[in-house]
Each structure stands twice: as structure tokens, then as C-alpha cells.
N, CA and C atoms as an extended XYZ file, in Angstrom:
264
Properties=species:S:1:pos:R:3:atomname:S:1:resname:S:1:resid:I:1 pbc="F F F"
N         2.829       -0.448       13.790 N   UNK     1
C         1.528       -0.107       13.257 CA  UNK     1
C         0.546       -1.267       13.367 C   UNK     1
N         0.831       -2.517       13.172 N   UNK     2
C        -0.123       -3.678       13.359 CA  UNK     2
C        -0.508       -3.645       14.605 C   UNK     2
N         0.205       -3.714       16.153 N   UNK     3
C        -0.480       -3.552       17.415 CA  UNK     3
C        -1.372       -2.367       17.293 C   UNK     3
N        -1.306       -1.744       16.668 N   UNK     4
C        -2.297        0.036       16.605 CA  UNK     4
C        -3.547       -0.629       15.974 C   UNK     4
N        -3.251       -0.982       14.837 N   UNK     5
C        -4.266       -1.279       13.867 CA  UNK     5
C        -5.394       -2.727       14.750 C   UNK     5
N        -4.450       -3.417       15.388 N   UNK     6
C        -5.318       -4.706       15.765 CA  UNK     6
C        -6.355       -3.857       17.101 C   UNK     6
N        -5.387       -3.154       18.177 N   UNK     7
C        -6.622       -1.782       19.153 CA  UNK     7
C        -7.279       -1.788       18.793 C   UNK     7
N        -7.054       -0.444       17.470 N   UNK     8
C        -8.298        0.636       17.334 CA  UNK     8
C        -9.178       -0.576       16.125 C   UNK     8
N        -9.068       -1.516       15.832 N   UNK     9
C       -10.156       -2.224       15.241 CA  UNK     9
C       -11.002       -3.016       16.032 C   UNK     9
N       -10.543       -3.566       17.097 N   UNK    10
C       -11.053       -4.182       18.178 CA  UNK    10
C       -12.881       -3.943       17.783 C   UNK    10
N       -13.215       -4.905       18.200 N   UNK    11
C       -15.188       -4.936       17.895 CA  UNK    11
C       -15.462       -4.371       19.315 C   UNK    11
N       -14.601       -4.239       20.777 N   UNK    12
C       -14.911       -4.054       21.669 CA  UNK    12
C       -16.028       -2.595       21.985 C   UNK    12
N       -15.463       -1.675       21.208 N   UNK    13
C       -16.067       -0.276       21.645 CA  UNK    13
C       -15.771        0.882       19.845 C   UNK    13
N       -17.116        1.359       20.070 N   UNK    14
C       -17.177        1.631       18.708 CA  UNK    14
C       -16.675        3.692       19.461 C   UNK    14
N       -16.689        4.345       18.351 N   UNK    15
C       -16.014        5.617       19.273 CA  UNK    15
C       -17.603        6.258       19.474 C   UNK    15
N       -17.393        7.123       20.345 N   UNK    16
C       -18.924        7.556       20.255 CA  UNK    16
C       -18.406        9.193       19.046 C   UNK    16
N       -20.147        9.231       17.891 N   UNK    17
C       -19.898       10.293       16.709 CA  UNK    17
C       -19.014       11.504       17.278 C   UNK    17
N       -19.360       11.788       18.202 N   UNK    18
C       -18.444       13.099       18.311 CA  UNK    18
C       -17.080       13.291       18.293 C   UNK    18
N       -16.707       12.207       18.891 N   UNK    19
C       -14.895       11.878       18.628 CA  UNK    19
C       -15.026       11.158       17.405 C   UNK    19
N       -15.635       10.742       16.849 N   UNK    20
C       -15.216       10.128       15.462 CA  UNK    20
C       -15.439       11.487       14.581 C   UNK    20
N       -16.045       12.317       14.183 N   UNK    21
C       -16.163       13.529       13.332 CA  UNK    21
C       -14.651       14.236       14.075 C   UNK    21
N       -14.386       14.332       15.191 N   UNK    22
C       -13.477       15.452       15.826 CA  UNK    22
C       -12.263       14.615       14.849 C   UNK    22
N       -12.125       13.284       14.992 N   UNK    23
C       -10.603       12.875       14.344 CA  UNK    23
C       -10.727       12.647       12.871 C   UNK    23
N       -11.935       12.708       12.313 N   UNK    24
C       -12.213       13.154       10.899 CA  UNK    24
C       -11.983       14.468       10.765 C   UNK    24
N       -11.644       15.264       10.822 N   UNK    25
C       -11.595       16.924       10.771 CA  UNK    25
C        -9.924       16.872       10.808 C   UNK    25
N        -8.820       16.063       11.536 N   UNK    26
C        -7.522       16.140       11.654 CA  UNK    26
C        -6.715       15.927       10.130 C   UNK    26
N        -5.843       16.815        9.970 N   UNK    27
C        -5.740       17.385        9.394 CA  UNK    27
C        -3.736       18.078        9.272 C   UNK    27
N        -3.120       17.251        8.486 N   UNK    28
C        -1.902       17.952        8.178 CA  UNK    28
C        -2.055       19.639        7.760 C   UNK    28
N        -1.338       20.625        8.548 N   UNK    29
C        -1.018       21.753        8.218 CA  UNK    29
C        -0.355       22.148        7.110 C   UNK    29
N        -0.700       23.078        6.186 N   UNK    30
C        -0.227       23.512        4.916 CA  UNK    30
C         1.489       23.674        4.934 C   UNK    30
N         1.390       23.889        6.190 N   UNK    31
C         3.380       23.971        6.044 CA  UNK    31
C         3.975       22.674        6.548 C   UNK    31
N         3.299       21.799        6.817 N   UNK    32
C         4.071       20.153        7.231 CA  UNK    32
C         3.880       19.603        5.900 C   UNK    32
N         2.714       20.141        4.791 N   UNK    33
C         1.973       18.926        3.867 CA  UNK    33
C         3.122       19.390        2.916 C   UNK    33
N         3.821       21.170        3.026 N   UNK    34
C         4.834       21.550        2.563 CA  UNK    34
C         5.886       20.802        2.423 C   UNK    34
N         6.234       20.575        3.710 N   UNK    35
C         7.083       20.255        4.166 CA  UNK    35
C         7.375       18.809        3.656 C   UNK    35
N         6.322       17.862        3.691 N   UNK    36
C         6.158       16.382        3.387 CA  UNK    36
C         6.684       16.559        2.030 C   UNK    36
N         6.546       17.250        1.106 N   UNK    37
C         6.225       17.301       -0.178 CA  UNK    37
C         8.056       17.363       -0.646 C   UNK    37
N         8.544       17.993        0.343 N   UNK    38
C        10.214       18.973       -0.418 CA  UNK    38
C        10.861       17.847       -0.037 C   UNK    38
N        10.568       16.829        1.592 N   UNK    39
C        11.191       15.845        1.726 CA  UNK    39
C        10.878       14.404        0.637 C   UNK    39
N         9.948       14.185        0.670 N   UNK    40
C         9.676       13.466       -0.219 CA  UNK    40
C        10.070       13.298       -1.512 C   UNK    40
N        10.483       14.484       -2.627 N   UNK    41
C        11.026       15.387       -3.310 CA  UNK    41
C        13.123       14.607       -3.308 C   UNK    41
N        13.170       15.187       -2.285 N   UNK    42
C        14.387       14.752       -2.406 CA  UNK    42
C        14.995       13.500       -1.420 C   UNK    42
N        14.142       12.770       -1.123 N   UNK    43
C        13.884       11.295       -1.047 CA  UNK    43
C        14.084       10.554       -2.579 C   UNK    43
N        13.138       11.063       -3.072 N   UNK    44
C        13.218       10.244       -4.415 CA  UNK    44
C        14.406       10.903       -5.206 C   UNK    44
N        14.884       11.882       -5.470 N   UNK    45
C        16.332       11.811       -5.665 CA  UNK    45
C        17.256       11.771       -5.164 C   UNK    45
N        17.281       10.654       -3.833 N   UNK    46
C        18.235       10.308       -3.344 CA  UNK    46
C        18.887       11.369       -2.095 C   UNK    46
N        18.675       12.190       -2.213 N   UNK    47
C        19.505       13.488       -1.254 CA  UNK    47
C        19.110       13.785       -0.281 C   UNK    47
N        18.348       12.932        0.594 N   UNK    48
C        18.035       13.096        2.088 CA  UNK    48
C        18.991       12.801        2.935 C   UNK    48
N        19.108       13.931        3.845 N   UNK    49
C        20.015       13.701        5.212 CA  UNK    49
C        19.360       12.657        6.172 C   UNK    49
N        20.576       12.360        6.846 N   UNK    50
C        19.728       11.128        7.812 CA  UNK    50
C        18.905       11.718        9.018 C   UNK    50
N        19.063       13.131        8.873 N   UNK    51
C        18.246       13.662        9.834 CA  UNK    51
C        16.822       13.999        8.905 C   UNK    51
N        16.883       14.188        7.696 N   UNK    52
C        15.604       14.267        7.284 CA  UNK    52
C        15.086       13.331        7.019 C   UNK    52
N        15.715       11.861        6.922 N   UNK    53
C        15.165       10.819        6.566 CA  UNK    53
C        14.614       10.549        7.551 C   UNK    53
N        14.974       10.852        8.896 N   UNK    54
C        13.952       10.349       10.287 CA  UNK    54
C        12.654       11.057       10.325 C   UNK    54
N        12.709       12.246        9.681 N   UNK    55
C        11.391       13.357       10.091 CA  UNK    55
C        10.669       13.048        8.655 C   UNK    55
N        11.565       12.488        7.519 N   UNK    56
C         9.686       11.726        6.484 CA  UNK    56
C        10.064       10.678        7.373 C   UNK    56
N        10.137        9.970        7.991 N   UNK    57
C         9.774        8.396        8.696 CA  UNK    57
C         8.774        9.356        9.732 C   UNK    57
N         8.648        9.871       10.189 N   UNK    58
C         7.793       10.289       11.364 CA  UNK    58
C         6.549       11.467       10.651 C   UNK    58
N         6.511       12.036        9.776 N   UNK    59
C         5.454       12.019        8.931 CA  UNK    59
C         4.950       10.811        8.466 C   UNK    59
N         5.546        9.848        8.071 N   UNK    60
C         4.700        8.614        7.580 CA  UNK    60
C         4.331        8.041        8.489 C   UNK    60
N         4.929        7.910        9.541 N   UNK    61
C         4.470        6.916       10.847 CA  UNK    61
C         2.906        7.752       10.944 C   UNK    61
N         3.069        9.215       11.344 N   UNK    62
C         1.865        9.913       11.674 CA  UNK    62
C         0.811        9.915       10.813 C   UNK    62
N         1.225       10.547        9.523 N   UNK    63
C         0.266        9.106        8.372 CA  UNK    63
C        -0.823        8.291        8.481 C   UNK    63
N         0.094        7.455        8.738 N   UNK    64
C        -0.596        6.131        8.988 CA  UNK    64
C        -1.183        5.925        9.879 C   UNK    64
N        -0.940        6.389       11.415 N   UNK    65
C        -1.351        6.524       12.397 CA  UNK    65
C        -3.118        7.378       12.070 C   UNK    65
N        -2.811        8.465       11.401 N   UNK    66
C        -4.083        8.631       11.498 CA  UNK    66
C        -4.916        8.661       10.480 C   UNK    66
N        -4.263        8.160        9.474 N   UNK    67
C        -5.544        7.382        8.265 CA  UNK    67
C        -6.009        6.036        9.423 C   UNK    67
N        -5.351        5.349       10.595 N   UNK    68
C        -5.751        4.057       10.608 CA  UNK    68
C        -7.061        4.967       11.950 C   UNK    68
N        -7.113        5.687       12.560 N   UNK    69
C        -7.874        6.712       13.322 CA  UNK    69
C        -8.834        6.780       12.751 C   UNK    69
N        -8.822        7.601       11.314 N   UNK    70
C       -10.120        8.169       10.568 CA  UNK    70
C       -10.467        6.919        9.991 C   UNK    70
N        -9.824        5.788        9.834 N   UNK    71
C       -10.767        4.656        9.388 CA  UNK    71
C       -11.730        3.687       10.366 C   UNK    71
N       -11.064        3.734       11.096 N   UNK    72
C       -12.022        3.590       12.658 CA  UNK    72
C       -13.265        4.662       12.788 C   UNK    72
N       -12.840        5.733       12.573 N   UNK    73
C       -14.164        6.859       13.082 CA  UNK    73
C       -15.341        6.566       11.826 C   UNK    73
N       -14.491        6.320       10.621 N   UNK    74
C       -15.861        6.412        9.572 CA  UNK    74
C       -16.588        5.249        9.956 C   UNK    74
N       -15.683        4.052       10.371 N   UNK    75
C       -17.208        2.955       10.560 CA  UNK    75
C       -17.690        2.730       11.877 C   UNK    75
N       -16.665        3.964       13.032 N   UNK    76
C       -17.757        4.239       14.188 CA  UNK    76
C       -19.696        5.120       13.482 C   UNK    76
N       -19.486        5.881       13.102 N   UNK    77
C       -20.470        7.038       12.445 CA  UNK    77
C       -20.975        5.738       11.713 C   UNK    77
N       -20.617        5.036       10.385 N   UNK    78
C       -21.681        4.011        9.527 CA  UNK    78
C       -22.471        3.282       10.594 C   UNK    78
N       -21.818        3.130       11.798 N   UNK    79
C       -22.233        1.836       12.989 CA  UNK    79
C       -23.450        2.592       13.477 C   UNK    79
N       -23.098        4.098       13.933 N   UNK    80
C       -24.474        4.538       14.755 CA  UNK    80
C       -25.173        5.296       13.685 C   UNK    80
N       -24.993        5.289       12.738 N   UNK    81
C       -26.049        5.517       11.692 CA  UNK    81
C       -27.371        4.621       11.734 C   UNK    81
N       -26.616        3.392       11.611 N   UNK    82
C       -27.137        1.707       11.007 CA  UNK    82
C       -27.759        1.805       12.117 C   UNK    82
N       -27.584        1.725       13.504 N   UNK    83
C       -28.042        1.505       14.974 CA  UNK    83
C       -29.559        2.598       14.832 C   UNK    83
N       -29.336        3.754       14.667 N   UNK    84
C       -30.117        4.667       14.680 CA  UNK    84
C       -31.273        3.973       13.528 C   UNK    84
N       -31.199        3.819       12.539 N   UNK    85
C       -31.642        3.251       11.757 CA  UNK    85
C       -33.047        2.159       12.238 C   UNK    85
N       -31.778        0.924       12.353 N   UNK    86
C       -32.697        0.046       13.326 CA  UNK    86
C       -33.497        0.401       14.497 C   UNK    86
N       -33.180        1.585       15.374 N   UNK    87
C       -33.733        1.517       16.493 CA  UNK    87
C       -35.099        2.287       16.128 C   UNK    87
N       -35.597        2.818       15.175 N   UNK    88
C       -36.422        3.802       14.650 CA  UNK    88
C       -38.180        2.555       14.446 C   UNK    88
């Protein structure tokens, strides 16, 4: 996650708004957020198979992956706000 995070923060290239709103809109499905919830559930009491313990590791990886996405897109959009702003 740190090589991801050091990328998509990069000052190099900001996203242009339309892909930043498109990966603001992404979005866990009601039957994965389900799903997150029953594993998680029996994570904390201990009773995860090691096959379910890989699939919450890969919900969390994805997670994170794209909270660190939508945190990039919100301060792509603050950036060409501010730009728009100034250029006025």
C-alpha cells in the first residue's frame, strides 16, 4: 500500500474532474458490504477459515486501495476548483 499511496500522491498529474467524480461514485455492493460485515463478525470471534481470512485480507486490501483513490480524486476536484477560481 505505501508504493500505491507514494503514485497516486505524486504532485506530478492531478486526475482530470471527470475521473475523479467517476472513482468518487465507487462503491462496495450491498452483498460484499454483507459479506464484509459476517466476515468481520467472525474474525472477531475468532472463527475464520483460512480461506476466509484471505478474502477479509482482500476486502481490506481493496479498502484501502480505494479510500487511497477517492482521496486523490477529492483533492484532484479541490485543485481544479481553486485553479478555476484563480483563473476567473
Amino acid at each position: 500500500m505505501a508504493i500505491l499511496r507514494r503514485v497516486v500522491d505524486s504532485d506530478d498529474a492531478e486526475m482530470p474532474p471527470e475521473a475523479a467524480r467517476a472513482i468518487l461514485r465507487l462503491r462496495f455492493g450491498a452483498k460484499d458490504r454483507a459479506r464484509m460485515n459476517r466476515l468481520a463478525a467472525k474474525n472477531r470471534d475468532g472463527k475464520l477459515k483460512p480461506n476466509e481470512e484471505s478474502e477479509l485480507d482482500n476486502y481490506i486490501r481493496v479498502g484501502q486501495t480505494l479510500g487511497i483513490l477517492q482521496s486523490k480524486a477529492r483533492r484532484s476536484i479541490r485543485a481544479a476548483k481553486a485553479s478555476a477560481r484563480d483563473s476567473e
